[in-house]
N, C-alpha and C positions, 0 to 999 in steps of 0.2 A: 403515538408520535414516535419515530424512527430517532435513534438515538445511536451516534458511533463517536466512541471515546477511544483517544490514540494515546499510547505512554508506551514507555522504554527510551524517549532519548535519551543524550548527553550529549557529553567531551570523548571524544578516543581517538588515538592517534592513528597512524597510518600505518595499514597493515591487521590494525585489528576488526575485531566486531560487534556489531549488536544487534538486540533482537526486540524487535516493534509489536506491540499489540493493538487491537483493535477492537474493544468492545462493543458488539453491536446488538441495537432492543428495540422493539418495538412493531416485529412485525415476523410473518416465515418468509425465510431467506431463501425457500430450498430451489428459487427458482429465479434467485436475482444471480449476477455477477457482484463481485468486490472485487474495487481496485486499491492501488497503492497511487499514489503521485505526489510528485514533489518543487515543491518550490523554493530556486534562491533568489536572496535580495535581486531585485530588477531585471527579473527574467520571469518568462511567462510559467504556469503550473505547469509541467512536465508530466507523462506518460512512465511508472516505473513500473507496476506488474498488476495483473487482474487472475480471478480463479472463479472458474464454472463453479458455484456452494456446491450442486449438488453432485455437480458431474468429479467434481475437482481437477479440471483442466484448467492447465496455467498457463500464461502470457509474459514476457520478456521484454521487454528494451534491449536491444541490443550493447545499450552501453554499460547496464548489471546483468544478463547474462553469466550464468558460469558464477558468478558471485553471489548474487541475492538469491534466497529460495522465496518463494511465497506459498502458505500452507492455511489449513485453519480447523478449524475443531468444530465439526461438525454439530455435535450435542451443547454446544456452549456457547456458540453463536459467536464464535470469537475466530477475530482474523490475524497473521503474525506475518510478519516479516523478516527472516534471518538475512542482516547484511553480514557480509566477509570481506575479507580486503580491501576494506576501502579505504579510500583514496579524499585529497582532499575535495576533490571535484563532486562528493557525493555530499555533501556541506549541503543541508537546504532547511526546511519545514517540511516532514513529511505529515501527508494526509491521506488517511481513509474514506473513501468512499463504498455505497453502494448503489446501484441501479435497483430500480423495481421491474423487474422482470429479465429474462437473459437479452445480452446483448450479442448482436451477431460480426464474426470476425471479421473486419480486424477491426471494429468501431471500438471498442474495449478500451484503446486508448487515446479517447476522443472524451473532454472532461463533459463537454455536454450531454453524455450517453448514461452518466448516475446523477438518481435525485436525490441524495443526502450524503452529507458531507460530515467528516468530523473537522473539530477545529487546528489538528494539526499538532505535530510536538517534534521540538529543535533536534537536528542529528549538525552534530560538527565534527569534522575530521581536521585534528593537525597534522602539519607536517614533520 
């Protein structure tokens, strides 16, 4: 059974940053995609960043561009997320996912495109 556990939120104000993890088990990755997306109160789950495992090619939003990295550790099955400056508009639930198999571009940020999901963990930006 595929298993992706997300921790590192909080509280942090605006301007600063944090960094997200994503434990994932249950299966070889070396040939899915994982993404990032996010969701706030009454707005749909959002597109933030995906990465080829094997290839480690990454994908943007253009609205954390420049800001978020997305990365991950190959031998550990673990996926991260470095946000930076953010802002309060970056406020949501973010979740990991991963697809079973690669997903071809630009589908990556299409939530129907991975089949396991993690349950998500709070990121809040004050102002």
């Amino acid at each position: 059974q595929v298993r992706m556990v997300e921790s590192g939120g909080g509280l942090v104000q605006a301007g600063g940053s944090l960094r997200l993890s994503c434990a994932a088990s249950g299966r070889s990755f070396s040939g899915d995609t994982m993404g990032w997306f996010r969701q706030a109160p009454g707005k749909e789950r959002d597109f933030v960043a995906a990465i080829r495992w094997y290839s480690g090619d990454t994908f943007y939003s253009d609205s954390v561009k420049g800001r978020f990295t997305v990365s991950r550790d190959y031998d550990k099955n673990t996926l991260f997320l470095q946000m930076n400056m953010l802002i309060p508009e970056d406020t949501a639930v973010y979740y990991c996912a991963t697809s079973f198999g690669r997903i071809q571009s630009p589908l990556y940020a299409r939530t129907s495109e991975y089949d396991a999901w993690g349950r998500g963990t709070q990121v809040t930006v004050s102002s």
